[in-house]
SEMIGU-822960 format. One record per residue (C-alpha): residue number from 1; residue in one letter; x, y, z. Coordinates in pm, 1 decimal. Layout:
# residues N
{site NUM, 'A', {X, Y, Z}};
...
//
This chain:
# residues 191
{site 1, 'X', {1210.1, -641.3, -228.2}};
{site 2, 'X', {1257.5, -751.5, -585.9}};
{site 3, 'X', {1047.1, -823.5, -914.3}};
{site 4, 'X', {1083.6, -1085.3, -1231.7}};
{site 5, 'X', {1021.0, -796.2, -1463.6}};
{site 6, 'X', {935.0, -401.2, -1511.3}};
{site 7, 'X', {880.5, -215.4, -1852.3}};
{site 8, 'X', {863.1, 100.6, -1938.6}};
{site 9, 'X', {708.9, 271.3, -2200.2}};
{site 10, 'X', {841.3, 621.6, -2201.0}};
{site 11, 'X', {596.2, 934.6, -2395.9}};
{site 12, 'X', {744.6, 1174.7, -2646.0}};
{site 13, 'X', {572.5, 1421.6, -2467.9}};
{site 14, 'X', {732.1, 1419.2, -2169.7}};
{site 15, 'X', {927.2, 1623.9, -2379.1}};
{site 16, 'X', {693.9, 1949.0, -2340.8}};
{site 17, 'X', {557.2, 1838.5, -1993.0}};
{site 18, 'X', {909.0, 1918.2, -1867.8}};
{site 19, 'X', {925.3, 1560.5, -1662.8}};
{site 20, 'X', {921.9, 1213.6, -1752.6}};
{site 21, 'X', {550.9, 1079.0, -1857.9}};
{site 22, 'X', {525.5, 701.9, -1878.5}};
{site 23, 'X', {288.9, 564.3, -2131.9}};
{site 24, 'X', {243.4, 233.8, -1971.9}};
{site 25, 'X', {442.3, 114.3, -1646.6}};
{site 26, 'X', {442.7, -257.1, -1590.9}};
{site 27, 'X', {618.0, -520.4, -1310.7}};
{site 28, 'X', {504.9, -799.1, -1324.0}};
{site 29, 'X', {568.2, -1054.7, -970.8}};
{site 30, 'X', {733.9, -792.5, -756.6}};
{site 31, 'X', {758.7, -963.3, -408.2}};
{site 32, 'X', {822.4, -822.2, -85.4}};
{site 33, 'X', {900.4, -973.0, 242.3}};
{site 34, 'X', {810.7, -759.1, 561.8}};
{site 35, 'X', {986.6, -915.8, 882.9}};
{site 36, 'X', {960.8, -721.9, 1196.6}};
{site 37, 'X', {1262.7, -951.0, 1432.2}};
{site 38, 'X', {1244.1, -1074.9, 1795.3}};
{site 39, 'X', {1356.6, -734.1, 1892.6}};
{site 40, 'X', {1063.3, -536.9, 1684.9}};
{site 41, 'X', {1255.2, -357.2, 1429.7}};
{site 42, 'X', {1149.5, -396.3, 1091.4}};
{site 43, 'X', {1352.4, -485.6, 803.2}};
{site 44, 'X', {1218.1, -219.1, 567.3}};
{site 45, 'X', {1317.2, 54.7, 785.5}};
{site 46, 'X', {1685.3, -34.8, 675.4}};
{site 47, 'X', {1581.5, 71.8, 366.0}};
{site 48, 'X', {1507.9, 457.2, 445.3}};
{site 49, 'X', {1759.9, 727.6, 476.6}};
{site 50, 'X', {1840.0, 830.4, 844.2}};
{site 51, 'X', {1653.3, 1115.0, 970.1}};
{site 52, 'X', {1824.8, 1423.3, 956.0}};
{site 53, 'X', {1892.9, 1672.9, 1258.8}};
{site 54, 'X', {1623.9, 1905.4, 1286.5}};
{site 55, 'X', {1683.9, 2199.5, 1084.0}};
{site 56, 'X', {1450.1, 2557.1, 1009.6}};
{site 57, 'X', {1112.6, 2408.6, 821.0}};
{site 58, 'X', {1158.7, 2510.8, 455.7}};
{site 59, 'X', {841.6, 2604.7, 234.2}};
{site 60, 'X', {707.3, 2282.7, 124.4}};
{site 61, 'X', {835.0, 2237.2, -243.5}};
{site 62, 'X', {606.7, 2146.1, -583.4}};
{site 63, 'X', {656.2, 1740.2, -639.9}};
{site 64, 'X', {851.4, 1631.1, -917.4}};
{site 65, 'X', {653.9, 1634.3, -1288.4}};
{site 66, 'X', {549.9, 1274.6, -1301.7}};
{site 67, 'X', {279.9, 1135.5, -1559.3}};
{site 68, 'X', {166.1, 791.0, -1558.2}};
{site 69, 'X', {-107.0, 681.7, -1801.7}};
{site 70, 'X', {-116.7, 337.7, -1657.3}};
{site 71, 'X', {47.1, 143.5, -1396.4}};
{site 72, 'X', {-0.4, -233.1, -1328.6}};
{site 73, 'X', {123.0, -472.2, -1106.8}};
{site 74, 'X', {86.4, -849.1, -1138.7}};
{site 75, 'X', {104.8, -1091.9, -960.6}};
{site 76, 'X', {268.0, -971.0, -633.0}};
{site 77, 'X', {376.2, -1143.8, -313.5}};
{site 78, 'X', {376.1, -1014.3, 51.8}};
{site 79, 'X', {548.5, -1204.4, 310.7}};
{site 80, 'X', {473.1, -1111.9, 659.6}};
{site 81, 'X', {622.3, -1252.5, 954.6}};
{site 82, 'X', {612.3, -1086.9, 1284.7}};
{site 83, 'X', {895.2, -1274.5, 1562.9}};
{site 84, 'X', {838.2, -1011.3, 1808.8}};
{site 85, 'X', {589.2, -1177.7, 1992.2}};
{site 86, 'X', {573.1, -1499.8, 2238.5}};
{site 87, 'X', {451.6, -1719.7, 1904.8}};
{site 88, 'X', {541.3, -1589.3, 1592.6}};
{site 89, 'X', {313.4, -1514.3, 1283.7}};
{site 90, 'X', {389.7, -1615.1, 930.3}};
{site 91, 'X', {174.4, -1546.0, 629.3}};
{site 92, 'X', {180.5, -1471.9, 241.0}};
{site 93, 'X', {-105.9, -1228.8, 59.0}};
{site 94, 'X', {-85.2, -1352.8, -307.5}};
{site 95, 'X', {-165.8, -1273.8, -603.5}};
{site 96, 'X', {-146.7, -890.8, -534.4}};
{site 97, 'X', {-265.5, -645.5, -788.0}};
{site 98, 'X', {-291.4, -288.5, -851.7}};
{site 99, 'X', {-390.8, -91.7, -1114.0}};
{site 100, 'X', {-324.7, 301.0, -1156.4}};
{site 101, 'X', {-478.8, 537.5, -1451.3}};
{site 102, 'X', {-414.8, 892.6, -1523.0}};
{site 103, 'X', {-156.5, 949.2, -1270.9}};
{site 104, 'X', {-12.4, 1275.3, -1237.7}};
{site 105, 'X', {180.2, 1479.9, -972.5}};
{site 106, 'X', {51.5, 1801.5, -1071.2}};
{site 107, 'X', {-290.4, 1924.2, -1227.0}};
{site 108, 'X', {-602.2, 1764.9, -1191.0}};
{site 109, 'X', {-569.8, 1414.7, -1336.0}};
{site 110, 'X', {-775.9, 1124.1, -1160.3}};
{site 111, 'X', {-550.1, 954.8, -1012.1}};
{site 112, 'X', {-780.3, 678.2, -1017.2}};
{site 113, 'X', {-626.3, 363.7, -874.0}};
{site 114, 'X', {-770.8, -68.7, -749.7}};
{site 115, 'X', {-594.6, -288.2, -521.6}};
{site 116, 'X', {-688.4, -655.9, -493.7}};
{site 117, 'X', {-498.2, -923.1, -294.4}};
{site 118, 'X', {-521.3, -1246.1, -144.7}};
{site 119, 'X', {-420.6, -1412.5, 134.3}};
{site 120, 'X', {-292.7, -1797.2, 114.5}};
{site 121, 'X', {-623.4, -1850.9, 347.9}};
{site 122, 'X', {-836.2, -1717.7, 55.0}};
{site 123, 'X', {-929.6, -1397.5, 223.7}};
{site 124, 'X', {-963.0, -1099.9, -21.1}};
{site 125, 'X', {-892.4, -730.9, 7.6}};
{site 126, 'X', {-1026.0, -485.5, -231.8}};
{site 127, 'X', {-899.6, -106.4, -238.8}};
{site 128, 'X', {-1003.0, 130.0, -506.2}};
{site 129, 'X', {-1055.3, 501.8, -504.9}};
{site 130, 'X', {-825.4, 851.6, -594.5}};
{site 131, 'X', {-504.6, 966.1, -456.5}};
{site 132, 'X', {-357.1, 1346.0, -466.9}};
{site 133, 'X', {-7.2, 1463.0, -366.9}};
{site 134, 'X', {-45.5, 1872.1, -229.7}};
{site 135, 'X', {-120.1, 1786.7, 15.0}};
{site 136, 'X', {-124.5, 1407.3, 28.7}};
{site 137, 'X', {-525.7, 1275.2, 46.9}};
{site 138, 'X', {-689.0, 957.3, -87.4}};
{site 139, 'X', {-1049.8, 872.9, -83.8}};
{site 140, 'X', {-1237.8, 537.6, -174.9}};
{site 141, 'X', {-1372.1, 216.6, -45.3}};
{site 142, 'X', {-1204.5, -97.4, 83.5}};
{site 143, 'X', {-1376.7, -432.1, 105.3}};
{site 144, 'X', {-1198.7, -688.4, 345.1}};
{site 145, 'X', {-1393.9, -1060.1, 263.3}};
{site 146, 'X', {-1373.5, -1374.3, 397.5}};
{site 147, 'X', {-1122.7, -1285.2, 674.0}};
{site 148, 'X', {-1099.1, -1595.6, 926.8}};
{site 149, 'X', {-1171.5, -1518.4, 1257.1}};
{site 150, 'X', {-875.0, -1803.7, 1297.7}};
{site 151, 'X', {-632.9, -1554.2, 1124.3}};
{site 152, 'X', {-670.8, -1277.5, 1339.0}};
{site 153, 'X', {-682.1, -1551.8, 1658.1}};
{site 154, 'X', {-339.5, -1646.6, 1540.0}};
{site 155, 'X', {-196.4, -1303.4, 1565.7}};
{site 156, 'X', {-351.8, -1229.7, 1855.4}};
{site 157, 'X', {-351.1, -1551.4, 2021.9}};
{site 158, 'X', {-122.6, -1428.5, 2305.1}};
{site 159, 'X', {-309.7, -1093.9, 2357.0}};
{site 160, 'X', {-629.5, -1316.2, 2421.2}};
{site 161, 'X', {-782.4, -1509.3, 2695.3}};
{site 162, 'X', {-963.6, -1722.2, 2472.9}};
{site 163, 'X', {-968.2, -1883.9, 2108.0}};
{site 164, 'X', {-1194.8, -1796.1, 1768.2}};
{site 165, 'X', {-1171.9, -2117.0, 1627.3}};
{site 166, 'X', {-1465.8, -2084.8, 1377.2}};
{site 167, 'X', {-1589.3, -1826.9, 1205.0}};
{site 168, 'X', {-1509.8, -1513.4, 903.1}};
{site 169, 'X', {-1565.3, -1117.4, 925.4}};
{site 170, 'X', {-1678.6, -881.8, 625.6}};
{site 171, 'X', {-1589.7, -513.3, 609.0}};
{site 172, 'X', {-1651.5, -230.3, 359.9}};
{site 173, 'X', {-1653.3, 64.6, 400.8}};
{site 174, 'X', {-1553.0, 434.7, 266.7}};
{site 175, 'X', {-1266.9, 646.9, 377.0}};
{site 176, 'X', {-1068.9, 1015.9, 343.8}};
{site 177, 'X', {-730.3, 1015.9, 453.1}};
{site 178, 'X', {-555.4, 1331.8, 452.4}};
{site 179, 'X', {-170.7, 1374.5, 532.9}};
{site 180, 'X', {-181.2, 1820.7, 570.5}};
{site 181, 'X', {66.4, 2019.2, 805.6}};
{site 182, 'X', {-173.0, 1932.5, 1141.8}};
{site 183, 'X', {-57.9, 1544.0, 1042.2}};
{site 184, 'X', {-293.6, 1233.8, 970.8}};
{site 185, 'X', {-613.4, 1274.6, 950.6}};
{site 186, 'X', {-854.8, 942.8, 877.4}};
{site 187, 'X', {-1247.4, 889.4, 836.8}};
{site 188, 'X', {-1312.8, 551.2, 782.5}};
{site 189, 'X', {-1665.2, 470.8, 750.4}};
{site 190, 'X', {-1771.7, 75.4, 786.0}};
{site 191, 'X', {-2077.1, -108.7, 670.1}};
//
């Protein structure tokens, strides 16, 4: 995980919000490589803190006071490359970006964020829609375009009994994903 360069453009008000409230929030080229090895661990997982021993639940605490007028990133880069299985899978997604207005952890700000990558292979990936922390839920619409049937054959390929060597899928659709104390909870709906 890494970047070329991140600015940010602290508010004087954070001052009487009581926590920090960002102006403008910019990285520009972050990259991040996502490797899961022959033995199907994944490098990012190194990154999290072990998992404590199971203690007495404790009442869910408020979030950190976080403001955010707007977030960008430019530019990104996702590596992906999956040696688990009998032929591995490399690929890149670039450019990558996201934008994110009005962002707050508390009160009833928008939230309002847009995702949109590409693959090396030209296939595009559009995400836009709201996101709210208590409890965590995001709704919106994603747009997959152009994805090569031959991309998905090439992960697959050793699943399969047969080859897609022609051919490119289009998806859109609307979800609601909610994250409450019952767990996950997705409705995707596809055009």
């Amino acid at each position: 995980i890494g970047w070329q360069h991140l600015r940010l453009n602290l508010s004087w008000s954070s001052l009487w919000h009581l926590g920090p409230v960002f102006d403008e929030v910019v990285l520009e080229r972050p990259e991040v490589q996502v490797l899961i090895g022959p033995d199907g661990a994944l490098n990012l997982s190194a990154l999290l803190p072990a998992t404590p021993a199971a203690s007495p639940a404790a009442p869910p605490s408020k979030p950190l006071r976080l403001g955010i007028t707007h977030l960008r990133l430019t530019d990104g880069l996702i590596g992906f490359q999956d040696l688990s299985r009998p032929t591995p899978f490399r690929t890149e997604i670039v450019p990558v970006n996201l934008a994110l207005d009005d962002f707050a952890t508390r009160g009833d700000s928008g939230n309002r964020y847009s995702v949109h990558a590409l693959s090396e292979d030209g296939e595009r990936f559009d995400w836009s829609g709201d996101v709210r922390l208590a409890p965590l839920r995001s709704t919106g619409q994603v747009t997959i375009g152009a994805l090569k049937a031959q991309t998905v054959w090439r992960y697959l390929r050793d699943a399969l009994s047969f080859e897609l060597p022609a051919g490119t899928i289009d998806l859109a659709g609307d979800y609601d994903f909610v994250l409450g104390a019952d767990g996950p909870a997705l409705n995707l709906t596809v055009e």
